[in-house]
C-alpha positions as CSV (number, residue, x, y, z in Angstrom):
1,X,-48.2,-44.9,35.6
2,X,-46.2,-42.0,34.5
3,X,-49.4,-39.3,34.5
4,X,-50.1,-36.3,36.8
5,X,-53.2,-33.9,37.4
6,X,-52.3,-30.4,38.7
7,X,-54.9,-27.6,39.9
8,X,-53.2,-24.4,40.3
9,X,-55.4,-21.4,41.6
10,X,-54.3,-17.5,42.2
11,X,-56.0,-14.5,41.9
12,X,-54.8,-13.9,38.6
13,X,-55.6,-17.5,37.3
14,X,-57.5,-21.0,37.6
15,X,-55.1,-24.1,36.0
16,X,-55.9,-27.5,35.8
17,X,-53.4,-29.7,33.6
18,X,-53.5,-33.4,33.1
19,X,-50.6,-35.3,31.3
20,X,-49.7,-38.7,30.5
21,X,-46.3,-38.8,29.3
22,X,-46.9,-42.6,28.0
23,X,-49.6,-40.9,25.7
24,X,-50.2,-40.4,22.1
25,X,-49.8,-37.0,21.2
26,X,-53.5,-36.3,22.5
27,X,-54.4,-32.6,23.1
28,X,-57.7,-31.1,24.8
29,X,-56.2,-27.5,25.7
30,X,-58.6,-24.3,26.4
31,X,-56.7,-21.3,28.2
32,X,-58.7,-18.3,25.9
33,X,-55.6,-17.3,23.9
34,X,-56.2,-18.9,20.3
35,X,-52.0,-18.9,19.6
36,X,-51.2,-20.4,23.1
37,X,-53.9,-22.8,22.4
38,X,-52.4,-23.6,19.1
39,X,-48.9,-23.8,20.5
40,X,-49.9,-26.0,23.3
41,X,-51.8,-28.5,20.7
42,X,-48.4,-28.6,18.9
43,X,-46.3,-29.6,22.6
44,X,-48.8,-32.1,23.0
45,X,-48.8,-33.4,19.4
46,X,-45.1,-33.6,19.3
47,X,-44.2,-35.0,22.3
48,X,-46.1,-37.5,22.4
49,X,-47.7,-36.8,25.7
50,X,-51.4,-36.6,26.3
51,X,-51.5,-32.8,27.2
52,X,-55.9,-31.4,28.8
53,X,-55.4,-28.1,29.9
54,X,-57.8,-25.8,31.1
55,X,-57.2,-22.3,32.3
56,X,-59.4,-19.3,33.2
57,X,-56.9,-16.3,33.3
58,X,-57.4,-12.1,33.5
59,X,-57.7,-11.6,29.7
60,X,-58.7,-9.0,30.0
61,X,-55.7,-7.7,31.3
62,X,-53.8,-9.3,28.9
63,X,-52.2,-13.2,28.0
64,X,-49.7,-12.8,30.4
65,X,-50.9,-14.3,33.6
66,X,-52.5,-17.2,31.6
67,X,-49.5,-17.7,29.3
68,X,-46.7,-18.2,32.5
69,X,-48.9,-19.8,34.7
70,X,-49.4,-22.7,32.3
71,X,-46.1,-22.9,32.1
72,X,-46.0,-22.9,35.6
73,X,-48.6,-25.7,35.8
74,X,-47.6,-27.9,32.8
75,X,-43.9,-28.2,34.7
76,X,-45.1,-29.0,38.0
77,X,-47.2,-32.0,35.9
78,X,-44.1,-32.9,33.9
79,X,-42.2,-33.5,37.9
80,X,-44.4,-35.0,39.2
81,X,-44.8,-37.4,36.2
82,X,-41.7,-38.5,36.2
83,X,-41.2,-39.1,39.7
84,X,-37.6,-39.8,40.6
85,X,-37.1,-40.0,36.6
86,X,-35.8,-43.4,36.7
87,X,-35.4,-45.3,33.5
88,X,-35.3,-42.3,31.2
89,X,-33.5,-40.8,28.6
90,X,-33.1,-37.4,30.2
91,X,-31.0,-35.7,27.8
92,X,-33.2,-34.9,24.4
93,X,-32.4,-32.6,21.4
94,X,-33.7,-31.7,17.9
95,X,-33.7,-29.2,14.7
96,X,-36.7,-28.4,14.0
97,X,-37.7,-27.1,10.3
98,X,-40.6,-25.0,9.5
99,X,-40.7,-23.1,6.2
100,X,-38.0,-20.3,6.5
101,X,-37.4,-21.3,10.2
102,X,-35.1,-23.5,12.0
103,X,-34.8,-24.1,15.9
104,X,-32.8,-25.8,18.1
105,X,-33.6,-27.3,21.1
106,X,-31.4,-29.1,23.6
107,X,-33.1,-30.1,27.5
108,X,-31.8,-32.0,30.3
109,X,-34.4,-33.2,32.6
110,X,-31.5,-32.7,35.6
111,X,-33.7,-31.2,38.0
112,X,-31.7,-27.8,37.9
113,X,-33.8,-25.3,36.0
114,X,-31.8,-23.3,33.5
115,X,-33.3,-21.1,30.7
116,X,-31.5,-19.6,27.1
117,X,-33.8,-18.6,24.6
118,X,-32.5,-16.7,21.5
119,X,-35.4,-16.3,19.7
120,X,-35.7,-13.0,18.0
121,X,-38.6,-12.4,16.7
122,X,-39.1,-9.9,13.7
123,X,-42.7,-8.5,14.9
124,X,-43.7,-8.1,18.3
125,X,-46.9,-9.9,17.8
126,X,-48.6,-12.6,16.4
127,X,-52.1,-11.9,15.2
128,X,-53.0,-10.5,19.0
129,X,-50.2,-12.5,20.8
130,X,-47.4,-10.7,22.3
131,X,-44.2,-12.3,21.0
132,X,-42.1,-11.7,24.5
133,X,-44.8,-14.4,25.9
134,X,-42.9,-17.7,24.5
135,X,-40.2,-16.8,26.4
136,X,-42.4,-16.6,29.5
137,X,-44.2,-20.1,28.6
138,X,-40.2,-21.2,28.3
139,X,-39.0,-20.0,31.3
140,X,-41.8,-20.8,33.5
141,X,-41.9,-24.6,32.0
142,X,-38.2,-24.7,32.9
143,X,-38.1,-23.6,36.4
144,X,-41.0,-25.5,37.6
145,X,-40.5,-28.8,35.3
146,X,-36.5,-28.4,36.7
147,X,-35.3,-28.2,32.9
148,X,-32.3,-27.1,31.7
149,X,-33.7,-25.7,28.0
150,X,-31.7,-24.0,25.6
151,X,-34.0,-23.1,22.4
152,X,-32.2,-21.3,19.6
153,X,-33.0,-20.3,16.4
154,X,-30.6,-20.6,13.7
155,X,-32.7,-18.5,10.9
156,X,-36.6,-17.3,10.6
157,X,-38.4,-14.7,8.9
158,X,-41.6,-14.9,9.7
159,X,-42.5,-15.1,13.6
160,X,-45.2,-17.6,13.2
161,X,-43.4,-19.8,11.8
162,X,-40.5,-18.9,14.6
163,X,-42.7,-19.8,17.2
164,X,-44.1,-22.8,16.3
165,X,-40.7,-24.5,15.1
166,X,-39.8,-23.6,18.9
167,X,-42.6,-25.5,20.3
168,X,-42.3,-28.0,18.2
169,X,-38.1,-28.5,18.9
170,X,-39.3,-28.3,22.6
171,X,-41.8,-30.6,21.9
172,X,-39.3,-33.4,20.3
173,X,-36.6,-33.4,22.6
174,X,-39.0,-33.6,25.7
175,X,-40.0,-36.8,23.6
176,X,-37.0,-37.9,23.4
177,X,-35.8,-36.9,26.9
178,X,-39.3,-38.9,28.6
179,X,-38.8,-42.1,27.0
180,X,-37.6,-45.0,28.6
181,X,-34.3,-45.9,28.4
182,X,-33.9,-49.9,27.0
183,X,-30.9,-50.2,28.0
184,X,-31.1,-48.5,31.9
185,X,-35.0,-49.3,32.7
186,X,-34.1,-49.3,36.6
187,X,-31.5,-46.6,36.7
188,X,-31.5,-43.5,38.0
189,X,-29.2,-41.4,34.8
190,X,-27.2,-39.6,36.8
191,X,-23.6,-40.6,38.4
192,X,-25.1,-38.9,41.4
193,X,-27.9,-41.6,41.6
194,X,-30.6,-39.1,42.1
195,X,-31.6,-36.1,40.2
């Protein structure tokens, strides 16, 4: 059973996360910030893995706390989910199309967190959203899911649109990345034979 339920708590933030990476795209996600919210439905949606998030985060502050920590939490259910990640892809990447944006995404699941993002956004908001916060969803994911991520876009106008092609490209190649692999079901992918 490749699923994980996570409780994170701080001063600054209550997380619980619950994923199923053999799911169907299903999303139940409530952290207070309607964009994240959206974003996250889109992860879920994408992927293919059965994403319920809750979070109860210092708003009123600002997103930031609630934005990272999910991050945070959603990576420590994505390890713990795949377990010693035997069977699977692990490499997955994809352009992703959106109106006037494309975005590239290529992840290794290798255990060795690495973050570059080039995603420069024309305004720094989206409705209330601070734009600099999907780099801090990114970069928390990727240090505490151990993912090497490189999201780029290639061309955008409009930062909506910017954004959600980046989930979404995220959202792919972690599909891709999860699945098992036909050919290696027992095998650890990795000439190291652990990651």
């Amino acid at each position: 059973m490749r699923q994980a339920d996570i409780t994170r708590k701080t001063a600054e933030t209550a997380i619980s996360v619950k994923v199923d990476l053999d799911g169907t795209g299903r999303y139940d996600i409530r952290t207070g910030v309607g964009f994240f919210d959206h974003m996250m439905d889109q992860l879920a949606r994408h992927s293919l893995i059965d994403i319920t998030l809750r979070c109860e985060g210092d708003l009123h502050i600002d997103d930031h706390h609630t934005v990272e920590d999910c991050g945070i939490a959603l990576g420590q259910a994505l390890t713990q989910a795949l377990g010693d990640k035997r069977g699977i892809r692990r490499y997955g990447s994809f352009h992703l199309a959106m109106d006037d944006a494309l975005v590239r995404c290529a992840l290794d699941l290798s255990g060795r967190p690495y973050l570059v993002c080039n995603l420069p956004f024309p305004t720094a908001k989206i409705g209330s959203f601070d734009t600099e916060l999907v780099r801090e969803f990114f970069q928390a994911l990727s240090t505490h899911g151990g993912i090497t991520l490189h999201v780029d876009m290639i061309h955008g106008l409009n930062s909506h649109h910017i954004a959600e092609a980046a989930f979404k490209a995220v959202a792919r190649s972690l599909r891709e990345a999860v699945e098992p692999d036909p050919r290696a079901a027992s095998a650890i992918p990795s000439t190291k034979g652990m990651l």
